[in-house]
Structures are given as C-alpha cells and as structure tokens.
N, C-alpha and C positions, 0 to 999 in steps of 0.2 A: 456414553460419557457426555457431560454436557459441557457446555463453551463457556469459557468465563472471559467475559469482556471488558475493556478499559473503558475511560471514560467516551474515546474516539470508536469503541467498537471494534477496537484491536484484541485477538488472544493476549493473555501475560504467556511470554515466553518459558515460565516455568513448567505449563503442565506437561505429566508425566508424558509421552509417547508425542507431544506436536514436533511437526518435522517441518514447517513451515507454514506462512499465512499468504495468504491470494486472494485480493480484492480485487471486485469489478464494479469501476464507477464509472457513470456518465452522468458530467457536469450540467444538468440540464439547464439550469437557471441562474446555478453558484457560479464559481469561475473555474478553473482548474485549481487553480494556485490557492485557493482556500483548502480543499481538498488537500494539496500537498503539503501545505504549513504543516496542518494535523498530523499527516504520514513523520513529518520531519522532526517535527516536536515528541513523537514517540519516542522515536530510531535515539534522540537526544537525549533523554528522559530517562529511559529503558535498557539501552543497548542490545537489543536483543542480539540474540547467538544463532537466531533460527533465520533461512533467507525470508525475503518476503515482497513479493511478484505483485506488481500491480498492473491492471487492466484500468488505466485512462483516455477517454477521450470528452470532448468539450472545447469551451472557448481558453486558449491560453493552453493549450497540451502543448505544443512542442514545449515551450519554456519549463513546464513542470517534468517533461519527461527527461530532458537535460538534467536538471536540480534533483531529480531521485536519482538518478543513475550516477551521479554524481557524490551520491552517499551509499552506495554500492547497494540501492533499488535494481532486481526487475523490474524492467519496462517492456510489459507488450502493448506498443501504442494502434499498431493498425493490426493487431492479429487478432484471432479470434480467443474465447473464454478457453477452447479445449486446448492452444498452444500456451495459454498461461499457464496450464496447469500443468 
C-alpha cells in the first residue's frame, strides 16, 4: 500500500490500517522551529486521531520539543530512531 502524503509530507490520518506517523528530522541548516511550525500547522489543520512521534534534533530543539509536546507530540529528542518507533 502506498503513502499518500500532505503538502508537509505528513500521511492524511484517514488511511485505512495507519496507526501512527514518526518522523526523523535533523535540522541541518533550517532551524528547528521551522520544521515545527509545519508539524503544528498540521495537528491544527487536520486533527489527526493517530499519535505522532517526532525524532528532532538541530539548532533551537529544546524550544520545539517543549511546543510539540505541548500539543500532545512525541518527543524523542536525545533518543534514538528505534526508541521513536
């Protein structure tokens, strides 16, 4: 089955059998907080119903991992991809 993605690159929360979404980003040159806007402008947008775990680190993580968590984001900031998941 294939992945059907929003404009940000997110699943739409409708498809049949998704049980959640988990991204891993490393801000390398963007900031964090741009990366977060996106996540937030979803969650706002959408509402999804499924959780959705994010793997951030970069310039500006803690502030972004406060502000997802905040909107009831996972946040695995110093862990590794396999503990995101």
């Amino acid at each position: 089955m294939g992945v059907v993605a929003g404009p940000l690159g997110f699943p739409r929360s409708g498809l049949p059998g998704l049980r959640g979404v988990v991204t891993n980003n490393a801000a390398g040159l963007s900031s964090c907080s741009d990366l977060t806007a996106g996540i937030l402008e979803v969650i706002r947008e959408d509402r999804p119903r499924i959780p959705i775990v994010v793997k951030l680190r970069g310039k500006g993580e803690e502030e972004s991992w406060r502000l997802l968590e905040r909107h009831g984001v996972r946040v695995v900031g110093n862990g590794t991809t396999e503990e995101a998941v």
